[in-house]
N, CA and C of each residue as an Amber inpcrd file, in Angstrom:
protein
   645
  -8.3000000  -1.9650000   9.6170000  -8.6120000  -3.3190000   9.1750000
  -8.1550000  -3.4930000   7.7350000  -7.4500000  -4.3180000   7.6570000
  -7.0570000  -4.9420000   6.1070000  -7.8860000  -5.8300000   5.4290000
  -8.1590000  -5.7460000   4.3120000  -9.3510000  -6.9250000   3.6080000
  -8.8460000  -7.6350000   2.8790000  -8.4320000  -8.7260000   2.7720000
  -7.0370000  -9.4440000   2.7310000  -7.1450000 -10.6420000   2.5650000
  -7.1550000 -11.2520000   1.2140000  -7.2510000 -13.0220000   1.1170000
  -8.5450000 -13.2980000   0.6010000  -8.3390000 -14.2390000  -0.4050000
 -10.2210000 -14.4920000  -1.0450000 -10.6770000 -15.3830000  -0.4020000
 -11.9020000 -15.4420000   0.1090000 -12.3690000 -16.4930000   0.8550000
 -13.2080000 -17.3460000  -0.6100000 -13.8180000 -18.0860000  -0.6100000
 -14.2410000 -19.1990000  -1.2980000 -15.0730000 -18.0370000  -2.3770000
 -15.9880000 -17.2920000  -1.4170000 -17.0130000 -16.5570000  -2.1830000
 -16.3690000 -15.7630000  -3.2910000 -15.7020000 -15.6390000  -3.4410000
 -15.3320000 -14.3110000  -4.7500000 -14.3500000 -14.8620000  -5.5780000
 -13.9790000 -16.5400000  -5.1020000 -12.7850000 -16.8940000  -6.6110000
 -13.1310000 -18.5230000  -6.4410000 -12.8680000 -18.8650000  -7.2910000
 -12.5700000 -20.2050000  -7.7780000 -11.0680000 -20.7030000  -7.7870000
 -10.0110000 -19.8080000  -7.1600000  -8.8250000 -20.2480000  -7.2230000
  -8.4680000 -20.3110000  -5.6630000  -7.4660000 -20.4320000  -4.8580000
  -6.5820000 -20.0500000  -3.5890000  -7.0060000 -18.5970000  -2.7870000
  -6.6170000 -18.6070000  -1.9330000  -6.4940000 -17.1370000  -1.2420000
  -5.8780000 -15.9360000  -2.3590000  -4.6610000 -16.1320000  -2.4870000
  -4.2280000 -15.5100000  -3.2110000  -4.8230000 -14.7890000  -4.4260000
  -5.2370000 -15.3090000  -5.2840000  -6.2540000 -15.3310000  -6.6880000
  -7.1110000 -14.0860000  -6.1780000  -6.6710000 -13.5290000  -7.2850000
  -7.4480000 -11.9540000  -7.6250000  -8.6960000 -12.0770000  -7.5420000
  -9.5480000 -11.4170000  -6.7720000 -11.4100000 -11.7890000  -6.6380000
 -12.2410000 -11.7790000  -7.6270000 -13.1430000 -12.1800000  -8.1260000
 -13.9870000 -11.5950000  -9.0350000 -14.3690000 -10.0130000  -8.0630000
 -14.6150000  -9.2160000  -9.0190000 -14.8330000  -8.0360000  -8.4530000
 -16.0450000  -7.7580000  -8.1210000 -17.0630000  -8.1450000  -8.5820000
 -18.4710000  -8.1480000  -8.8070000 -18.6520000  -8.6310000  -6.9900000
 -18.3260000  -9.6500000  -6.7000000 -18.4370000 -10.3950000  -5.6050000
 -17.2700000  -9.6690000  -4.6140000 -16.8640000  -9.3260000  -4.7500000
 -15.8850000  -8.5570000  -3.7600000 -16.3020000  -7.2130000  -3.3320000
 -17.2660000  -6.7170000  -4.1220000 -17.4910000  -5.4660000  -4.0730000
 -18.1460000  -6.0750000  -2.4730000 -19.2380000  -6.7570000  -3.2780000
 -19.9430000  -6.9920000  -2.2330000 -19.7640000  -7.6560000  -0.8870000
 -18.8280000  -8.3300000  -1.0050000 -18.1130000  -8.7380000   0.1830000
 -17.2990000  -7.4100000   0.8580000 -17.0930000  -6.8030000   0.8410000
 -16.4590000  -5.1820000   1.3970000 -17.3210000  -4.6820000   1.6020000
 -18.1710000  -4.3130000   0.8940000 -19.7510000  -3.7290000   2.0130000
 -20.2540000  -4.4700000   3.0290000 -20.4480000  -5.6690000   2.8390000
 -21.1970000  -6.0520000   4.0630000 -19.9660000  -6.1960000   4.9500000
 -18.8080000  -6.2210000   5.0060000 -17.9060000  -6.3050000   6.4120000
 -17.7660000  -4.8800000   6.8860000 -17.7980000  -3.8760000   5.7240000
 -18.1610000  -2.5410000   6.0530000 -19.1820000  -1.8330000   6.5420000
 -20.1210000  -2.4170000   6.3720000 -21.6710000  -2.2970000   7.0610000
 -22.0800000  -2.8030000   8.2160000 -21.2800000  -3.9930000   8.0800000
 -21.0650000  -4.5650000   9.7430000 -20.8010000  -3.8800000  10.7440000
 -19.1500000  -3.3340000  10.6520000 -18.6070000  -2.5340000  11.4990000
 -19.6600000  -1.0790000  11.7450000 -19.9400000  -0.4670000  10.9730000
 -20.6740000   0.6170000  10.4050000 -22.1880000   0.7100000  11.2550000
 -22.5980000  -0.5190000  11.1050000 -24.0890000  -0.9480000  12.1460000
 -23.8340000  -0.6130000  13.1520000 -22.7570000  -1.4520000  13.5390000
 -22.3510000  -1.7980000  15.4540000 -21.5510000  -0.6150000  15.9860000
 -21.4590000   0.3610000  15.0720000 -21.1640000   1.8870000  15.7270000
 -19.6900000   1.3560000  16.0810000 -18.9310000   0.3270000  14.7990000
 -17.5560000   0.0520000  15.7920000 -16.5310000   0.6730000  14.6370000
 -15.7790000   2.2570000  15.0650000 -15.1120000   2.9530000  14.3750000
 -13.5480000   2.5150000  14.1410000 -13.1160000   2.3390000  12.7190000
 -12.1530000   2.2350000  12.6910000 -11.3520000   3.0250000  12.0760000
  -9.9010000   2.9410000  11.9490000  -9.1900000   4.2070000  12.0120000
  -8.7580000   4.1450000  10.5740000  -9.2010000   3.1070000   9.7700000
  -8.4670000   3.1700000   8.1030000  -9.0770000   1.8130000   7.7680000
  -9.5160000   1.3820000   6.5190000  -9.7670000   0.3630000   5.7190000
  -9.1110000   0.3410000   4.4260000  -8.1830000  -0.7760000   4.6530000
  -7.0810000  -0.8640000   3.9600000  -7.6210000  -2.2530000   2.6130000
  -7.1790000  -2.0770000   1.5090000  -7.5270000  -3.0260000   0.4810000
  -6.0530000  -3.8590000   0.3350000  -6.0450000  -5.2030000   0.5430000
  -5.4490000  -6.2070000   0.6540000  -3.8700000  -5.8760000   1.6670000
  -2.7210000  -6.7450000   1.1300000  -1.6460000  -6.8260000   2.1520000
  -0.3620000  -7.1570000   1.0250000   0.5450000  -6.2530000   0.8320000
   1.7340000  -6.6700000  -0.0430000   1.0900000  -7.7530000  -1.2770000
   0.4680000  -6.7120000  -2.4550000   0.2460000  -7.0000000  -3.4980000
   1.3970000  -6.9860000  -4.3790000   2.5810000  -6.8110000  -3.6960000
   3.8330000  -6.5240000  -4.8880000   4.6660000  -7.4750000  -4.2340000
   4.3550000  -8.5650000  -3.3330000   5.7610000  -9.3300000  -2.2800000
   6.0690000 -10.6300000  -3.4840000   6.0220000 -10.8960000  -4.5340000
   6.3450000 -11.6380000  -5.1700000   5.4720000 -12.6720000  -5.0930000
   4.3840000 -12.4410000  -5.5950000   3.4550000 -13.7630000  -5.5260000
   3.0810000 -14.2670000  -4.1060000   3.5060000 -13.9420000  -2.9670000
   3.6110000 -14.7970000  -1.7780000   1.8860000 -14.0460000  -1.1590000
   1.2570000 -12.7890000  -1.6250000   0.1870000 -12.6690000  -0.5130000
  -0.9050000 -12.6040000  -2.2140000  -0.2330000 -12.4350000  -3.3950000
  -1.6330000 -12.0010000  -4.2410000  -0.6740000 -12.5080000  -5.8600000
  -1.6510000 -13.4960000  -6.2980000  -0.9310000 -13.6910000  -7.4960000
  -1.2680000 -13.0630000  -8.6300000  -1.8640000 -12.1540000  -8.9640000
  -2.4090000 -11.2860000  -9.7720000  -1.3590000  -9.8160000  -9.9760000
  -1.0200000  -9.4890000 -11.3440000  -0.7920000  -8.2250000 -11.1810000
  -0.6970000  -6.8570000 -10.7130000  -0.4790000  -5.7830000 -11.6220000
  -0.7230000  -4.4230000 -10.3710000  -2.1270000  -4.2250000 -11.1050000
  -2.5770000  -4.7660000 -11.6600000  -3.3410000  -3.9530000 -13.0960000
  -4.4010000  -4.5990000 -11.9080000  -4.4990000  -5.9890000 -11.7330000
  -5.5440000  -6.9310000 -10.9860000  -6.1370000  -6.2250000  -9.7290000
  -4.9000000  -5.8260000  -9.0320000  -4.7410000  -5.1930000  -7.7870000
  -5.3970000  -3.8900000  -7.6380000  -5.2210000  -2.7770000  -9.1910000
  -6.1570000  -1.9500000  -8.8450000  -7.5270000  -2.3060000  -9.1520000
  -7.8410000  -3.3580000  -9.7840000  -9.3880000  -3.7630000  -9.9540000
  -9.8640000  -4.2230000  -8.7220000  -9.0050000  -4.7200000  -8.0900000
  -9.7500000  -5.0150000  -6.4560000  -9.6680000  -4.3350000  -5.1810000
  -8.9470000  -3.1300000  -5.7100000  -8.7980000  -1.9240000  -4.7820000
 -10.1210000  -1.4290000  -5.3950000 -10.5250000  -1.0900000  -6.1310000
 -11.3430000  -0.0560000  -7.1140000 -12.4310000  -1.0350000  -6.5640000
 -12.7390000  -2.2140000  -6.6020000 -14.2300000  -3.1520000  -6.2450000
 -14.3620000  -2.4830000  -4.8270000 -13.2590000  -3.0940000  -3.9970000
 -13.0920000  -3.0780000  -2.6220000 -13.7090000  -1.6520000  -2.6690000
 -13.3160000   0.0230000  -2.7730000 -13.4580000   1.3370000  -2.7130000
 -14.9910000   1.4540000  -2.5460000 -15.3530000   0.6270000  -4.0840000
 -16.7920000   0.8250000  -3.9080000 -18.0360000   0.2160000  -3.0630000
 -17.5390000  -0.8940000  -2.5610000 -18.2660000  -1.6010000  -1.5280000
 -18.2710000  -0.7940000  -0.3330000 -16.7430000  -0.7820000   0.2420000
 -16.6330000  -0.1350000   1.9820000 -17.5050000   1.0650000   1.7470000
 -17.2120000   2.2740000   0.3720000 -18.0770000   3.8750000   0.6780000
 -19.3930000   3.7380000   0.5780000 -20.1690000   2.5440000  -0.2590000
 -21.2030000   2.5280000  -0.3990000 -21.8110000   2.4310000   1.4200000
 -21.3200000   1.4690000   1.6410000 -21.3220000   0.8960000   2.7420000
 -21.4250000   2.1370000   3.9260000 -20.1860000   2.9380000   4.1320000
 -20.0170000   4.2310000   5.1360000 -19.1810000   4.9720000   3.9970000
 -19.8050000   6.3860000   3.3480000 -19.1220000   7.4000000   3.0400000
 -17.9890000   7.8460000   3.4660000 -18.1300000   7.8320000   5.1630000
 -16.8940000   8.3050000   6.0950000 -15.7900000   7.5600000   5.9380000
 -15.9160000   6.3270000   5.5370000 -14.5080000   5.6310000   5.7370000
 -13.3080000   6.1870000   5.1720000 -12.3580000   5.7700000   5.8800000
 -10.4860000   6.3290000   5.4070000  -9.9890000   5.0530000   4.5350000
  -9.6870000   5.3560000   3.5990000  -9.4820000   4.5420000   2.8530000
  -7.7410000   4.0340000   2.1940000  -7.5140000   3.1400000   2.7550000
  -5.9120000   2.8310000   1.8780000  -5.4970000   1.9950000   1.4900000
  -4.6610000   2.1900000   0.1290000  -4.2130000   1.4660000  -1.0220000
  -2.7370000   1.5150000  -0.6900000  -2.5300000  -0.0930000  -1.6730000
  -1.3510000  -0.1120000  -1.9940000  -0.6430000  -0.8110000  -0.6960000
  -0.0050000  -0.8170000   0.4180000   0.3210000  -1.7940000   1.5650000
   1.1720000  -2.0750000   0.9730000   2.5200000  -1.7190000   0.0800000
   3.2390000  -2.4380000  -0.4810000   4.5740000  -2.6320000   0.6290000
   5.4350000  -4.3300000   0.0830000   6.6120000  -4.2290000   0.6470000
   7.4940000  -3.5520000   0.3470000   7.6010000  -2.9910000  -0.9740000
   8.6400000  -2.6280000  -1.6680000   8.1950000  -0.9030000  -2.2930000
   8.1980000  -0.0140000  -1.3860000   8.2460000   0.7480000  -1.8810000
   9.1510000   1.7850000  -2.5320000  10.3150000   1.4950000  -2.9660000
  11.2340000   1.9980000  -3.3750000  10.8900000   1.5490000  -5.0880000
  10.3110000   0.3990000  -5.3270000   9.8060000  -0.3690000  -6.2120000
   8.3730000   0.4200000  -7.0110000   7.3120000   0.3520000  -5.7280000
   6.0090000   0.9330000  -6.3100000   5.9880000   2.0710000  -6.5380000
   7.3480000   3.2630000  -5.9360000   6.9880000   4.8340000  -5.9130000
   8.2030000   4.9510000  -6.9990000   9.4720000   4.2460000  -7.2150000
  10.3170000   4.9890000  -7.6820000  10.6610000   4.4860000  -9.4540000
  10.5590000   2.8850000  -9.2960000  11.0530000   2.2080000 -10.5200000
   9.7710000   2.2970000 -11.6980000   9.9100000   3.0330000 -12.9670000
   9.1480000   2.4360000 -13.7970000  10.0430000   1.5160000 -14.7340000
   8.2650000   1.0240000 -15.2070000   8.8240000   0.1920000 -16.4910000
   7.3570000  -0.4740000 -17.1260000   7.7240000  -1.0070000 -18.0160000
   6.9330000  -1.3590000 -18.9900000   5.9710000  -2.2630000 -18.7690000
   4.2470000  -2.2070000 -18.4170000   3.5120000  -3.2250000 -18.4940000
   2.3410000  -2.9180000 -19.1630000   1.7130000  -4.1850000 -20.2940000
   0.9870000  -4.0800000 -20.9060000   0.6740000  -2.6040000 -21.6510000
   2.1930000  -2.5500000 -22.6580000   1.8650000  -1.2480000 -23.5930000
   1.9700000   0.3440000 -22.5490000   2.1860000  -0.1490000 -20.9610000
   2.3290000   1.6360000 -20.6290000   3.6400000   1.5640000 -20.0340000
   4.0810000   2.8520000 -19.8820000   5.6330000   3.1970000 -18.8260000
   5.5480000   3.8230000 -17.9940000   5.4460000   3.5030000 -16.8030000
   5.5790000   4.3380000 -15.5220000   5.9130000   3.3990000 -14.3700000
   5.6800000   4.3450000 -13.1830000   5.5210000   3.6170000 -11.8880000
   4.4370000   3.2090000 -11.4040000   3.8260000   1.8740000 -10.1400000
   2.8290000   1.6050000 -10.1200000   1.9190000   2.7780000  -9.1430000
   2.3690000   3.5070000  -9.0370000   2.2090000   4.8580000  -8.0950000
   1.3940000   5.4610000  -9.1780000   2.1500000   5.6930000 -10.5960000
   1.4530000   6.4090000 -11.4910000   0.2380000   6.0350000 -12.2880000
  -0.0940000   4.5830000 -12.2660000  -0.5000000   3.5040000 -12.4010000
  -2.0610000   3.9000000 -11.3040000  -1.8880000   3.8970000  -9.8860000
  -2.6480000   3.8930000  -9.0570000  -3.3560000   5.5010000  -9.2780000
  -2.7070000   6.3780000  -9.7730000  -3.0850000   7.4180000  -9.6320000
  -3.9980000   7.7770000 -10.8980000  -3.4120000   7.3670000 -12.4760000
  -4.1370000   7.0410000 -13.2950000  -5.2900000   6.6010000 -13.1090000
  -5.4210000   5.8200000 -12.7540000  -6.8130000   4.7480000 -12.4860000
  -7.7600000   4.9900000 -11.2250000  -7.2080000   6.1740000 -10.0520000
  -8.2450000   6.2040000  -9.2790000  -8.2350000   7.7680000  -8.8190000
  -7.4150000   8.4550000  -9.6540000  -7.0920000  10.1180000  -8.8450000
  -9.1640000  10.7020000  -9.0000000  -9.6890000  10.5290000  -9.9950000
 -10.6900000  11.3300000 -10.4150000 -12.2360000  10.8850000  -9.1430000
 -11.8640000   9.4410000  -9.3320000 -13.2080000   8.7210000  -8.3620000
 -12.8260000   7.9990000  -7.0300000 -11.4100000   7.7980000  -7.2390000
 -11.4300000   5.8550000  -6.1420000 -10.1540000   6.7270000  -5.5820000
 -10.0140000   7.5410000  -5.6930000  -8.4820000   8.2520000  -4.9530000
  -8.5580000   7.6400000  -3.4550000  -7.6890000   7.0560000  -2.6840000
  -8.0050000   6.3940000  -1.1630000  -7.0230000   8.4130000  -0.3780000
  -7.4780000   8.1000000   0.5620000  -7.5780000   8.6220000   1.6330000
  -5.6370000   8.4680000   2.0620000  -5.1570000   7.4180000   1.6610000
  -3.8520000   7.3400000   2.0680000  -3.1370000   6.1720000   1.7220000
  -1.8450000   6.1170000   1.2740000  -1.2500000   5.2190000   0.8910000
  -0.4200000   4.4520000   2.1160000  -0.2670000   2.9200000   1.4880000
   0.4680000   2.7650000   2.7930000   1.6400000   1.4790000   2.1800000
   2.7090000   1.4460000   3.0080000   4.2940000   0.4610000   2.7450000
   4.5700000  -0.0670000   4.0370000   5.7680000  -0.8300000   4.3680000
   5.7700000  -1.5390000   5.2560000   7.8970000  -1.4970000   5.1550000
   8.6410000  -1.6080000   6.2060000   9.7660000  -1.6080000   6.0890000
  10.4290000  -2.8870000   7.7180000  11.0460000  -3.3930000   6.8500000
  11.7260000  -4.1770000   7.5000000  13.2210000  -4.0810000   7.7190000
  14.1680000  -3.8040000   8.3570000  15.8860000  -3.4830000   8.4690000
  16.1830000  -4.3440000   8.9740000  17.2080000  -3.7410000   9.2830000
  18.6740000  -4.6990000   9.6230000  19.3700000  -3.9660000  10.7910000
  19.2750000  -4.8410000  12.1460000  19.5280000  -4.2940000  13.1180000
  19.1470000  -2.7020000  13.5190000  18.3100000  -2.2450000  12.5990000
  18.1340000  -0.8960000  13.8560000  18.5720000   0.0440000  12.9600000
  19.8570000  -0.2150000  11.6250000  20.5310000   0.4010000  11.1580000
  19.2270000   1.2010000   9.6670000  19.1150000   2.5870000  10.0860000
  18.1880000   3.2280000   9.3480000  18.5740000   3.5830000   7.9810000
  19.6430000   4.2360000   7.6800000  20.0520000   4.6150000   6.4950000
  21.6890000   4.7600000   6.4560000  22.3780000   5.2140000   5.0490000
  23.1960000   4.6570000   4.7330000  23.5430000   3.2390000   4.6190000
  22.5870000   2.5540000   4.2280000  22.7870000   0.9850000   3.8730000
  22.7640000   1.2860000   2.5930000  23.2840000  -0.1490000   1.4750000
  23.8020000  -0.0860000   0.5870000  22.6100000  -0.5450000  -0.2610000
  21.7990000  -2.0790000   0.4970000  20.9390000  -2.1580000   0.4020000
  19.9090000  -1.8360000   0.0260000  18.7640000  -1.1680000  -0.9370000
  17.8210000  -0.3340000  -0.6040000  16.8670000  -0.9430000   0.0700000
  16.6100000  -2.6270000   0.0040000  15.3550000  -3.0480000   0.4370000
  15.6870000  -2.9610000   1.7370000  16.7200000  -2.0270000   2.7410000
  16.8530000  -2.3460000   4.0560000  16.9500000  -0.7880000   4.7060000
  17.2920000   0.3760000   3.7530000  17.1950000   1.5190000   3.5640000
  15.8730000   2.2780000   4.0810000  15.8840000   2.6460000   5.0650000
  14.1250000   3.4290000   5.2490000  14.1020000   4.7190000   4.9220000
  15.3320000   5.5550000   5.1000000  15.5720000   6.7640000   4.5370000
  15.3600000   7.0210000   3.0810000  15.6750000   6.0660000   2.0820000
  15.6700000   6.0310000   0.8130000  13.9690000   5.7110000   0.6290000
  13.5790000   4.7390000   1.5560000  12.2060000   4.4570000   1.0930000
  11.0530000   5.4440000   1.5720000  11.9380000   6.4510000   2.7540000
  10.6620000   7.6620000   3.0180000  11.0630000   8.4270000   1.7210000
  12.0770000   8.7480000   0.9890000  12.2480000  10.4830000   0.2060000
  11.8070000   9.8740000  -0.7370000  11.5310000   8.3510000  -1.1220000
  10.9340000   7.7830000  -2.5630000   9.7800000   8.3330000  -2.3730000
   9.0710000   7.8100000  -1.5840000   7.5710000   7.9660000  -1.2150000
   7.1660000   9.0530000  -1.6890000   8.0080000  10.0100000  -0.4820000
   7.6000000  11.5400000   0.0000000   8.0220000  12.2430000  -1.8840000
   8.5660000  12.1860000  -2.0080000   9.3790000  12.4320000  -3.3970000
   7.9600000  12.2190000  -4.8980000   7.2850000  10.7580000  -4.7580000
   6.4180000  10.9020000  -5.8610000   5.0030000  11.7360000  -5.4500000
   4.8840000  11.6440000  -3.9790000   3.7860000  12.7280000  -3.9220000
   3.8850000  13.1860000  -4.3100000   4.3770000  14.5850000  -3.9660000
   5.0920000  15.8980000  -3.9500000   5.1040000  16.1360000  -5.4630000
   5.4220000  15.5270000  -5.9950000   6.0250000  14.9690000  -7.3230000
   4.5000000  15.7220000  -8.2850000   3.3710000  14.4570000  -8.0100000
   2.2990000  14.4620000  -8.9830000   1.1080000  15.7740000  -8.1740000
   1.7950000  16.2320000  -6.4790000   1.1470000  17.1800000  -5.8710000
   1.6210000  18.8090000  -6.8220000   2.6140000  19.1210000  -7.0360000
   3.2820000  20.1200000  -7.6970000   3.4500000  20.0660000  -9.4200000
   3.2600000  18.9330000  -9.2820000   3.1880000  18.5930000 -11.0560000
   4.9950000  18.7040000 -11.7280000   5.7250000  18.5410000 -10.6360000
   7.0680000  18.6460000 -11.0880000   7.5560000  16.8900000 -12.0360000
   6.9140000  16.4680000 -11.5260000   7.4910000  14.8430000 -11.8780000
   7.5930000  14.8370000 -13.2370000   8.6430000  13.7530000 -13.7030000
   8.6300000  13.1640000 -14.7480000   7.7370000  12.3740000 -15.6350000
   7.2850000  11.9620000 -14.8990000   6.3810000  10.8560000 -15.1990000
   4.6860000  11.4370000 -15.7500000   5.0050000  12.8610000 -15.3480000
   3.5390000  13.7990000 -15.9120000   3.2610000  14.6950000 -17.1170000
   2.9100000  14.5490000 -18.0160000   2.9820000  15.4080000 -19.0700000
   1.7280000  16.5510000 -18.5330000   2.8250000  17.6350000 -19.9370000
   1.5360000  18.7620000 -19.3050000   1.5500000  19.6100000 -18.1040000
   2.1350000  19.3610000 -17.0900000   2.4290000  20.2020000 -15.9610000
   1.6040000  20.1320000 -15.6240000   0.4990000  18.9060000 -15.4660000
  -0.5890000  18.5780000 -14.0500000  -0.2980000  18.6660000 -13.0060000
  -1.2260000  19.3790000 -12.2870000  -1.0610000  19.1610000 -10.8690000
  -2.3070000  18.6080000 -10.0910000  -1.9200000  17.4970000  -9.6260000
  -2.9620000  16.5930000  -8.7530000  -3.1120000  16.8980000  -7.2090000
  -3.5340000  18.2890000  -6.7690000  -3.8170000  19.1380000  -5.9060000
  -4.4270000  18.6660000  -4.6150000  -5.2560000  17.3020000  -5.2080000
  -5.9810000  16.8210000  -4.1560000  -5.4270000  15.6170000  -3.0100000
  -3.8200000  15.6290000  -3.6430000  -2.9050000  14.8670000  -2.9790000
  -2.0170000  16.0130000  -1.8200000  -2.4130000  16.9640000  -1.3020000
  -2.3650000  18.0380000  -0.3780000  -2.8270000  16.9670000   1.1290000
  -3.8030000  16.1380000   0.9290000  -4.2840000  15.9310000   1.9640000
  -4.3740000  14.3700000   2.3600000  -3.4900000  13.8410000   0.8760000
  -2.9850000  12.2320000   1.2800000  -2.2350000  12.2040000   2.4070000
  -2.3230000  10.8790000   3.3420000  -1.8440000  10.4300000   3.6220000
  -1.0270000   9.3230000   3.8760000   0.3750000   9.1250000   4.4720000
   1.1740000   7.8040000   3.8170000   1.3710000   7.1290000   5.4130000
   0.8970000   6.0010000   5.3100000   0.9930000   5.0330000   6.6650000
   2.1960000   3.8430000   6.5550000   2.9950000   4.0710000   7.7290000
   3.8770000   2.9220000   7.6310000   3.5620000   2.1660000   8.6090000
   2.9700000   1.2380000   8.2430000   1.7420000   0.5980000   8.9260000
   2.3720000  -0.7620000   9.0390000   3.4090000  -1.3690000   8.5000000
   4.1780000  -2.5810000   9.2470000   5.8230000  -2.1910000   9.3370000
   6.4190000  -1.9160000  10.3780000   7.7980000  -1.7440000  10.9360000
   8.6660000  -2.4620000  11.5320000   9.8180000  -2.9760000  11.0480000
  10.7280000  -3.3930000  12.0030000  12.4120000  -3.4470000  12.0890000
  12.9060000  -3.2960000  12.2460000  14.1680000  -3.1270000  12.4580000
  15.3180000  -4.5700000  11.8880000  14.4460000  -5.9030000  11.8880000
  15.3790000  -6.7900000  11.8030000  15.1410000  -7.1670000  10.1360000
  15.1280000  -8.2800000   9.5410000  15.0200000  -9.2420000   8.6890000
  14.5590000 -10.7830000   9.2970000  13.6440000 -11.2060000   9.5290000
  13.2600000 -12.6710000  10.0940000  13.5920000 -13.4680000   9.8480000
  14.0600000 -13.4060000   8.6120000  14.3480000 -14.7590000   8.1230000
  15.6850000 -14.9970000   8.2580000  16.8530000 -13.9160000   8.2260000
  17.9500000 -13.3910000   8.4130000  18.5330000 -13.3720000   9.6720000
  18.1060000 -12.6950000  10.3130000  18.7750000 -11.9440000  11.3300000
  18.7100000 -12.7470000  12.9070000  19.4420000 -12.7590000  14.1300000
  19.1140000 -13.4260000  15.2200000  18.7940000 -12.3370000  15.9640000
  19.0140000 -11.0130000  15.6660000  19.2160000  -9.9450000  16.4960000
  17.4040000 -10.3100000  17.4980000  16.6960000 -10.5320000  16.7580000
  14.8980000 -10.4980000  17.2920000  14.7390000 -11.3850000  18.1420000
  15.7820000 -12.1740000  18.3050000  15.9530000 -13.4480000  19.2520000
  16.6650000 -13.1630000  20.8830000  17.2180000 -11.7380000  20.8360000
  17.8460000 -11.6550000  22.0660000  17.3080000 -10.5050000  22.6220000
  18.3150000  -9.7020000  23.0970000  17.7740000  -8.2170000  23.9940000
  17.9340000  -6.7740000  23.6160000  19.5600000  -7.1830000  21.9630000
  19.1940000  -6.5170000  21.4930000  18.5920000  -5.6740000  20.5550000
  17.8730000  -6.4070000  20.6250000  15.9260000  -5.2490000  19.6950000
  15.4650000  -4.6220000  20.5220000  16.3530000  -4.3620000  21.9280000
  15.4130000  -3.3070000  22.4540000  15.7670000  -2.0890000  22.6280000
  17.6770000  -2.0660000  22.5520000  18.2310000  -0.9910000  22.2940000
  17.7430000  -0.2680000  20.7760000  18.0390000  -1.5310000  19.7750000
  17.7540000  -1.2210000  18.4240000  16.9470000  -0.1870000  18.2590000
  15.6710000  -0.7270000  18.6680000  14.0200000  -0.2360000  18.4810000
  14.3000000   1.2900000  18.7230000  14.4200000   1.4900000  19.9690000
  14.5860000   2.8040000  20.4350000  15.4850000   3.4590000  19.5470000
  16.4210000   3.1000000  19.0830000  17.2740000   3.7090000  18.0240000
  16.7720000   4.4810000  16.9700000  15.7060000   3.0690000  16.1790000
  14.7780000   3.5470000  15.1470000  13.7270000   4.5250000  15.2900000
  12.8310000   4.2490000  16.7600000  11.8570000   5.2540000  16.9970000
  12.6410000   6.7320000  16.9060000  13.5830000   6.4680000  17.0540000
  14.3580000   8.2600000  17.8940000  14.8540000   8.5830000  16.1540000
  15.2970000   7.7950000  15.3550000  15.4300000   8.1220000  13.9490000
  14.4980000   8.8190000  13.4560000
């Protein structure tokens, strides 16, 4: 389940608009307590939906985004300890794992960003991205936003990275050990471009598909 969109209770602005956190917390427990009552198990509780798609699902920063991952964290565990927990849902992960740069006075990636701010207490259970292509065609595109090969070794690459303490981005030769047992969900998939492409319109997305699964 994704928790996804402000309803009236937690903002004074649009869906979009970053929650008050105070009120969000609490709105994530009780949908977490819900499920949790009614003995109805789910397989991951995910905090929002493409916080990085350009304004289109969350108009708030990354900085915003971990304040309402971090509200959200504490509502659902209060709620059920057991829950699986995942951050991040980004579209662009070639973006959130690989590119830094400069916001508000720090330099990194928003990976390093997420890890900063929640490795010690709010660490989730598993990260998760979403990939969309172009006909079926997996890698060697020129593209990166169409690239899935480039966007698994990004991924797999900053784990590994802050798991071994090899990365750049770490002073000190930390090693964040407890990322042994993250997990990374590619939890929205598809082969075409929608807005682009006709291929999703005929028969063949079905050769495609199979292409990609067997990739």
């Amino acid at each position: 389940v994704t928790y996804f969109a402000s309803p009236d209770f937690v903002t004074e602005g649009n869906w979009r608009t970053p929650p008050d956190v105070a009120k969000w917390e609490t709105l994530c427990y009780n949908i977490a307590h819900y499920f949790k009552k009614n003995n109805i198990r789910l397989s991951t509780h995910e905090i929002w939906n493409e916080p990085d798609f350009n304004g289109a699902f969350f108009s708030g920063d990354w900085v915003d985004y971990l304040n309402t991952y971090i509200a959200g964290y504490k509502g659902i565990r209060r709620a059920n300890p057991d829950a699986l927990m995942a951050a991040m849902s980004v579209a662009y992960p070639f973006k959130a794992f690989g590119r830094k740069y400069t916001l508000e006075g720090e330099y990194g990636t928003d990976w390093k960003r997420l890890i900063d701010a929640c490795y010690e207490e709010y660490m989730p259970d598993a990260v998760s991205w979403h990939y969309y292509g172009r006909e079926g065609q997996m890698k060697d595109r020129v593209d990166e936003t169409e690239n899935f090969a480039h966007s698994l070794e990004t991924v797999r690459s900053a784990i590994k990275g802050f798991q071994f303490g090899t990365s750049d981005e770490i002073s000190g030769g930390r090693k964040y050990e407890k990322l042994e047992t993250l997990q990374m969900h590619v939890n929205e998939f598809n082969i075409y471009q929608p807005s682009a492409d006709d291929i999703y319109q005929t028969v063949e997305i079905v050769p495609g598909m199979f292409s990609a699964i067997k990739q």
